[in-house]
MIBA-744469 format. One record per residue: x, y, z of N, C-alpha, C in turn. Coordinates in steps of 0.2 Angstrom, whole numbers, plus 2048, in hexadecimal, padded with zeros to 3 digits. Layout:
BEGIN
atom nX = X nY = Y nZ = Z caX = X caY = Y caZ = Z cX = X cY = Y cZ = Z
...
This chain:
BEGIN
atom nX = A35 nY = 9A0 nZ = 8BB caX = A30 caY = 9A3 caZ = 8BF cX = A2C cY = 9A8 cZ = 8B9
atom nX = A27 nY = 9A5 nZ = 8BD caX = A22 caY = 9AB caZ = 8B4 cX = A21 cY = 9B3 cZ = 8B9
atom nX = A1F nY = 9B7 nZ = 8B3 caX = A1E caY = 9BE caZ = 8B4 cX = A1B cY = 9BF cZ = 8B9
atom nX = A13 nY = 9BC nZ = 8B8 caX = A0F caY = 9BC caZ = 8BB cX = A11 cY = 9BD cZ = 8C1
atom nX = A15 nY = 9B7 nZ = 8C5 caX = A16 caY = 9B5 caZ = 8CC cX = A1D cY = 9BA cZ = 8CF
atom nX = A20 nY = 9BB nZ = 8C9 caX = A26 caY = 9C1 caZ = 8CC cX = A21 cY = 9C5 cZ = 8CE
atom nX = A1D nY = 9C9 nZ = 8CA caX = A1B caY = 9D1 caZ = 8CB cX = A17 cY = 9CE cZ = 8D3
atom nX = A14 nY = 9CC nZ = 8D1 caX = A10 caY = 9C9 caZ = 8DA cX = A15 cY = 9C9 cZ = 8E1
atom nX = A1A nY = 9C6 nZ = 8DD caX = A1F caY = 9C5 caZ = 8E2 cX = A23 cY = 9CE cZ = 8E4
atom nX = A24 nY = 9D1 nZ = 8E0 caX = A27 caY = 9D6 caZ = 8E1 cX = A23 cY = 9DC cZ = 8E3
atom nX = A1B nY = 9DB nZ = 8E0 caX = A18 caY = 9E0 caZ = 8E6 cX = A18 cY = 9DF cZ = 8EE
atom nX = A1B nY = 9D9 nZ = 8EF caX = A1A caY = 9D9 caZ = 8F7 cX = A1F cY = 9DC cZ = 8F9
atom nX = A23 nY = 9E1 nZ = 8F4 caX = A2A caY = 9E4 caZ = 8FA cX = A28 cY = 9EB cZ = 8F7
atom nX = A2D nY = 9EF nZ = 8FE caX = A2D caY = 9F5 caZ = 8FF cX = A2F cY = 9F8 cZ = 8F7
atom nX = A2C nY = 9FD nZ = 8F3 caX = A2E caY = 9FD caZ = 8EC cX = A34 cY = A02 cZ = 8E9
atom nX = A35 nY = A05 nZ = 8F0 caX = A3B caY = A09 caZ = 8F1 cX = A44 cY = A07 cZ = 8F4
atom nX = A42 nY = A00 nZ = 8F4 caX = A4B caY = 9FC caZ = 8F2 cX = A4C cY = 9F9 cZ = 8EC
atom nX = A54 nY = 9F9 nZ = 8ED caX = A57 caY = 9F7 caZ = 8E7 cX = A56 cY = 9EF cZ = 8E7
atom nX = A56 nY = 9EF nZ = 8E2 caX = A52 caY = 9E7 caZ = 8E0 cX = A5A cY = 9E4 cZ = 8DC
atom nX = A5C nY = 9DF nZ = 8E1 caX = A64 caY = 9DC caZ = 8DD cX = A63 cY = 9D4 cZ = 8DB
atom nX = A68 nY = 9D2 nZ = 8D7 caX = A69 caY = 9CA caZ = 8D4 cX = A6D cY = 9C9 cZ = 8D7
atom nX = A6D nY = 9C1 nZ = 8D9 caX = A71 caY = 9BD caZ = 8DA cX = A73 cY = 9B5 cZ = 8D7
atom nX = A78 nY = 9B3 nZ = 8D8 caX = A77 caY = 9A9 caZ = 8D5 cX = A7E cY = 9A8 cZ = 8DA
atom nX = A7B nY = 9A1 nZ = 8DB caX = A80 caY = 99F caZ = 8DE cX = A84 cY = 998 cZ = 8DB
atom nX = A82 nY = 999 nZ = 8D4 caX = A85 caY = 996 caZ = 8CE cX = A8D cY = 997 cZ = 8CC
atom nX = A92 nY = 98F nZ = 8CF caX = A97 caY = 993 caZ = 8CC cX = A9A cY = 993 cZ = 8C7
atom nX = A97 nY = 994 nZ = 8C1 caX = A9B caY = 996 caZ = 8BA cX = A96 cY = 997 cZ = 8B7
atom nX = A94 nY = 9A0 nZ = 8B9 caX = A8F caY = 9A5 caZ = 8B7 cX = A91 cY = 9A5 cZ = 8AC
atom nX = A96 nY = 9A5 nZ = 8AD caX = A97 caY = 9A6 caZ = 8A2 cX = A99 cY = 9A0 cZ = 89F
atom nX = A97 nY = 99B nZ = 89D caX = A9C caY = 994 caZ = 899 cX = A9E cY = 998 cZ = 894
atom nX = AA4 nY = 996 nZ = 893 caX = AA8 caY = 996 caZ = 88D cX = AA7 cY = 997 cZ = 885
atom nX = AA9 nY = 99C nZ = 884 caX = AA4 caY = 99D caZ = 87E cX = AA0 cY = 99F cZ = 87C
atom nX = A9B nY = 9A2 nZ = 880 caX = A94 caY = 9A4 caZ = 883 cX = A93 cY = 9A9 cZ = 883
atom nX = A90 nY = 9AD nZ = 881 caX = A90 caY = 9B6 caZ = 883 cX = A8C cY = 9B8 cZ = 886
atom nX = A87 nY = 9B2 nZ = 88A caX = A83 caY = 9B6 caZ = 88D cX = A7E cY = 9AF cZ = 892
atom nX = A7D nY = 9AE nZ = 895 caX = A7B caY = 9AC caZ = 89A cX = A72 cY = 9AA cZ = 89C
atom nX = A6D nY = 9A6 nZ = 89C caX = A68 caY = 9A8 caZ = 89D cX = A65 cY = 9A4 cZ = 8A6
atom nX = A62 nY = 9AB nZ = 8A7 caX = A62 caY = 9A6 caZ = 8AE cX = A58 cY = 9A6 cZ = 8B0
atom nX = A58 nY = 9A2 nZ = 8B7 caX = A51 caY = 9A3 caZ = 8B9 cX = A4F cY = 9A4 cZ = 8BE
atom nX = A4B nY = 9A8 nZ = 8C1 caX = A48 caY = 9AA caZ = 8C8 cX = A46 cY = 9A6 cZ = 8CC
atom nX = A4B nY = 9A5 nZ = 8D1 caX = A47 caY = 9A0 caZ = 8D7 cX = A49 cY = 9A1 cZ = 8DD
atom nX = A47 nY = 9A9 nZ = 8DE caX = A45 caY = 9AB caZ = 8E7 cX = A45 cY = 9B0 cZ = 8E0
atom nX = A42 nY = 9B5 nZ = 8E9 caX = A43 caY = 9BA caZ = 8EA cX = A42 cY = 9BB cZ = 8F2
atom nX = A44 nY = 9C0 nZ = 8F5 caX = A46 caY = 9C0 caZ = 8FE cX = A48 cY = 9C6 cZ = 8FE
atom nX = A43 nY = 9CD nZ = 904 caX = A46 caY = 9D2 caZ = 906 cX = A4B cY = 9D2 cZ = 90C
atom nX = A53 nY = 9D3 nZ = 90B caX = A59 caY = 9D3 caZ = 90E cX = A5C cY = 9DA cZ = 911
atom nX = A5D nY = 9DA nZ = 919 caX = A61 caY = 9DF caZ = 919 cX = A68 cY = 9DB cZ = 919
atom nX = A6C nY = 9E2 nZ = 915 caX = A73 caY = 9E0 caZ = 912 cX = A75 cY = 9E6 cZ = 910
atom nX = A7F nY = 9E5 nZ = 910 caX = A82 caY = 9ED caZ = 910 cX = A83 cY = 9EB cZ = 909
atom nX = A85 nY = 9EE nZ = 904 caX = A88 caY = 9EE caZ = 8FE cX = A8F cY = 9EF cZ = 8FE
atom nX = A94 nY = 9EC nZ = 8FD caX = A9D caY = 9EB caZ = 8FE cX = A9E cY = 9EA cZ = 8F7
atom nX = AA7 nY = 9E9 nZ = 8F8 caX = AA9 caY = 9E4 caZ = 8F2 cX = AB0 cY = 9E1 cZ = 8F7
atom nX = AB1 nY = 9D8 nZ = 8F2 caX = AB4 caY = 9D9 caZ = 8F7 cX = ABD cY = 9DA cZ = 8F5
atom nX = AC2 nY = 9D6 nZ = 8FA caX = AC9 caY = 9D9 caZ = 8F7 cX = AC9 cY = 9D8 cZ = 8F0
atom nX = AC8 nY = 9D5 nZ = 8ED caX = AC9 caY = 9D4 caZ = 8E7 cX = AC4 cY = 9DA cZ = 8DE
atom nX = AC2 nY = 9DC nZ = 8E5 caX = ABB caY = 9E2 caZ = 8E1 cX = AB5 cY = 9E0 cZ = 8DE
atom nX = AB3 nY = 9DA nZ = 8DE caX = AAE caY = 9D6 caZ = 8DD cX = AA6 cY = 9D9 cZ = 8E1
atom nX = AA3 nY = 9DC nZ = 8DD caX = A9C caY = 9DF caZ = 8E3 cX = A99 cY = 9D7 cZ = 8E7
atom nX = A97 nY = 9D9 nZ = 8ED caX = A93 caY = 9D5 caZ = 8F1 cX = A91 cY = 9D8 cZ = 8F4
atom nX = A8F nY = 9D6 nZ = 8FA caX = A88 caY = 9D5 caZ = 8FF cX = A8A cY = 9D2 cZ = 905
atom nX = A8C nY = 9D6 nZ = 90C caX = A8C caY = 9D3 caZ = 913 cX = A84 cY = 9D4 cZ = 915
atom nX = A81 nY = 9CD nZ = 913 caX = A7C caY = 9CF caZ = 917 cX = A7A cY = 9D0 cZ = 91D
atom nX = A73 nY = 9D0 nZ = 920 caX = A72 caY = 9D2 caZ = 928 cX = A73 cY = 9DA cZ = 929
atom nX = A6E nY = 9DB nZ = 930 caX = A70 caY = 9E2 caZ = 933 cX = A74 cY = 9E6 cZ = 933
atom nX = A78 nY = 9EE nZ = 931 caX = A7C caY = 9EE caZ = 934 cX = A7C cY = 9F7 cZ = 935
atom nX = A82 nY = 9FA nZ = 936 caX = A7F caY = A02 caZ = 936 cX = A7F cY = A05 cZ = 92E
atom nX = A82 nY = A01 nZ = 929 caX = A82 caY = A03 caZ = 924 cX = A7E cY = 9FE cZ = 91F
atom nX = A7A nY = 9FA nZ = 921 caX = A77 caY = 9F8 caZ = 91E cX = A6F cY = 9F9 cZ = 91B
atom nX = A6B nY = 9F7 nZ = 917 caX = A65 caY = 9FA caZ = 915 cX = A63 cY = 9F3 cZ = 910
atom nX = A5C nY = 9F4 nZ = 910 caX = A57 caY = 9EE caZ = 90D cX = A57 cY = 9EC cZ = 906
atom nX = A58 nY = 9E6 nZ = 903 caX = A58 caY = 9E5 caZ = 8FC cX = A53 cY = 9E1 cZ = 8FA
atom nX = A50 nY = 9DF nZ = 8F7 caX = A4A caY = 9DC caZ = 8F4 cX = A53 cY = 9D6 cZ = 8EE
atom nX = A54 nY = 9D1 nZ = 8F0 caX = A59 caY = 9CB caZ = 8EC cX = A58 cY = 9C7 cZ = 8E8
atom nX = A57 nY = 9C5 nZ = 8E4 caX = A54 caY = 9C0 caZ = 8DF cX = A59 cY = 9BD cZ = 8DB
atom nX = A58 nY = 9B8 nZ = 8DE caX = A5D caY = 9B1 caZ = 8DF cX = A5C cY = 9AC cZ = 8D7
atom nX = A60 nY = 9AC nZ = 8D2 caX = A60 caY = 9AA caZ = 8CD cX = A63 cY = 9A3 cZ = 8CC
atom nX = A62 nY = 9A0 nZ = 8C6 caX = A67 caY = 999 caZ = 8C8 cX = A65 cY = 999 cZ = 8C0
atom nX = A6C nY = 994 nZ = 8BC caX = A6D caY = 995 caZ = 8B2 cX = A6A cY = 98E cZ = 8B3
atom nX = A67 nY = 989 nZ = 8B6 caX = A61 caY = 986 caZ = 8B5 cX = A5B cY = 985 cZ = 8B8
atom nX = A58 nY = 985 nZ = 8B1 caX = A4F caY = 985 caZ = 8B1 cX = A4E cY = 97E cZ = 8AC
């Protein structure tokens, strides 16, 4: 995703949420690697509680809830 079209896309939300990443790639580091590149493809205002789960791992129950509140998400993927 170019600049351009991120910042367009990001003026359309509220500018007072937290803005978080995601991928749904499974093997976010190969081996050997020290660092990852990834690229934009979404973005989506979500309501969603912030958790971790048993294991201590931050996530995301998304959907309504009494402790939930709205995220602007941006959904990454390591190929471009």
């Amino acid at each position: 995703m170019k600049l351009k079209e991120l910042l367009s896309k990001l003026e359309t939300f509220d500018p007072e949420v937290d803005v978080l990443c995601y991928s749904e790639d499974a093997d976010l580091l190969p081996k050997n690697h020290g660092f990852r590149i990834f690229d934009i493809i979404a973005l989506a205002s979500k309501d969603a509680e912030k958790s971790r789960t048993g294991d201590g791992i931050p996530s995301l129950k998304l959907g309504k809830s009494g402790h939930s509140s709205t995220h602007v998400l941006i959904e990454l993927t390591s190929d471009f």
